[in-house]
C-alpha positions in Angstrom: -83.5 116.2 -16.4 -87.2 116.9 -17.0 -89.6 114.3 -18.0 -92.9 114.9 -19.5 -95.3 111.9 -19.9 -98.6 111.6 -20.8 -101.4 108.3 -20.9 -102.8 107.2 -24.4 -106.7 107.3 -24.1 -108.8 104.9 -26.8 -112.6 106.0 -26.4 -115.2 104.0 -28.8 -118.4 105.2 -29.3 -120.9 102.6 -30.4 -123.8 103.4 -32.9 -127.4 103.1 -32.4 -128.6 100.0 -34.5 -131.8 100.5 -36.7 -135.0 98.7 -35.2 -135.3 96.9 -38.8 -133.6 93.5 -39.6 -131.0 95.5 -42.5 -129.7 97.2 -39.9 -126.2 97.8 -39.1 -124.1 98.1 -36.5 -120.4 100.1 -36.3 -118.9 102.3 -33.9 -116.5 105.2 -34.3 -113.0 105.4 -33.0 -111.3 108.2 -31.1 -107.7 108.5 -30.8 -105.7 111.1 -28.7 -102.3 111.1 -28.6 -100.7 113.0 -26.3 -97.2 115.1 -26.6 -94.4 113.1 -24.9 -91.1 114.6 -24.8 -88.1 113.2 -22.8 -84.5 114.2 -22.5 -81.5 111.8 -20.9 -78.0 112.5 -20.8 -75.3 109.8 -20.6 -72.0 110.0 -18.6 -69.8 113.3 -19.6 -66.3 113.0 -20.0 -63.9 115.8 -17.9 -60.6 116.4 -19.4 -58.1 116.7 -17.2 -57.6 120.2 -17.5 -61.3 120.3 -15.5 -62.6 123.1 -18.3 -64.2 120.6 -21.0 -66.9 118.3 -21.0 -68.6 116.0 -23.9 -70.6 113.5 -23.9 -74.4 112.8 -25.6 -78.1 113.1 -24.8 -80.8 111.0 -25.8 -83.7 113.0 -26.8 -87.4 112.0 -27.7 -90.1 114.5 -28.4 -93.4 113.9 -30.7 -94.5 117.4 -30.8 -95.0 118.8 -34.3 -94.5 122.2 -33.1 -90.5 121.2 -31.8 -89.2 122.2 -28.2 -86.6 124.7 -26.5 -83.9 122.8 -24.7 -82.9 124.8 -22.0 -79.6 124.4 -19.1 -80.2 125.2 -15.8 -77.0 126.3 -13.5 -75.9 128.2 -10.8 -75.4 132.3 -11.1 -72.4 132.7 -13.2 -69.5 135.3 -11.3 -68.3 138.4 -13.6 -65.5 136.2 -14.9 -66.6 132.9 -15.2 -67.6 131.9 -18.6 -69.3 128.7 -20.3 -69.8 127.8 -23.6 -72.2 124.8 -24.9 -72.0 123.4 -28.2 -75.8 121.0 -28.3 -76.3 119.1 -31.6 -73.9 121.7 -33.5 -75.6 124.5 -32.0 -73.1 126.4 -30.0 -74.6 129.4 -26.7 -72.9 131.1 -24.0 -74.2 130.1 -20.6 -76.0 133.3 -19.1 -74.9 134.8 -15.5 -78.2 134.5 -15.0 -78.4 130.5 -14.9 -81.3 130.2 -17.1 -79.9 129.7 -20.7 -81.6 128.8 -23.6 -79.7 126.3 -25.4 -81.7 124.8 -28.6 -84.7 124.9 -30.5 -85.6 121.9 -32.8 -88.4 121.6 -34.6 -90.9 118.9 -35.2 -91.1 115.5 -33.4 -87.4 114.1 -33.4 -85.8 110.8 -31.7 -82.0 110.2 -31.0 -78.8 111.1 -29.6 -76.7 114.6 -29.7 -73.5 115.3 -29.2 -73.0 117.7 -26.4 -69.8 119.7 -25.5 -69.7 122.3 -23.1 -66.2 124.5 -22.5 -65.5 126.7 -19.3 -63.3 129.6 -18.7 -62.4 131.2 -15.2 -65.0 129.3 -12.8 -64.0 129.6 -9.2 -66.5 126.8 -8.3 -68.0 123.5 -9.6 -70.8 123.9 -11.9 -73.4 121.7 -12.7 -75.9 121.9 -15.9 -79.1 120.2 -15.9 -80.8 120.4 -19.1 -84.4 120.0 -19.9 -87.1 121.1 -22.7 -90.3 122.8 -22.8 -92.7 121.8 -25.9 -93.2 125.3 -27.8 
């Protein structure tokens, strides 16, 4: 689980006021808000089987350009195989155990369902996932 967070800054800028007695006074207002993108998953279910998984993930991000949700695993062997279904959009796990799992675009807030299915694993395997802002 990767967290990215980021301070709002508020910087005012006063104006010079006019030496006469009409003058006015004001100050301009500068607002930054910063990309802040967090992902949280909730307790998966196992079947009892051990090869399927489900469960949701909370996910916040305001970017307007979207972010990659990505799983990170251990090396998958020759015959092992998993699968990932996140939000609808289904990926095989790669060997290499960096996978690429969703992009979304735009600034989104909510939960997803998340299944993952296994085939032929000789060992446990744990997936963390987390997001990169594009």
């Amino acid at each position: 689980m990767r967290r990215l967070i980021a301070l709002i800054a508020i910087v005012a800028f006063p104006t010079a006021a006019n030496a006469n007695s009409e003058a006015l006074t004001g100050f301009r207002l500068s607002l930054t808000i910063p990309e802040i993108c967090e992902i949280e998953s909730s307790a998966f279910v196992v079947d009892a089987n051990g090869i399927s998984a489900s469960g949701s993930v909370f996910e916040m991000c305001n970017s307007s350009r979207g972010f990659r949700v990505i799983a990170s695993h251990r090396m998958l062997a020759t015959n092992e195989q998993a699968q990932i279904s996140y939000a609808g959009e289904t990926s095989q796990l790669d060997s290499s155990g960096l996978s690429d799992v969703a992009l979304r675009s735009g600034p989104t807030v909510g939960n997803v369902p998340v299944t993952i299915q296994t085939n032929g694993l000789v060992q446990d395997l744990t997936i963390s996932l987390g997001l990169t802002v594009i």
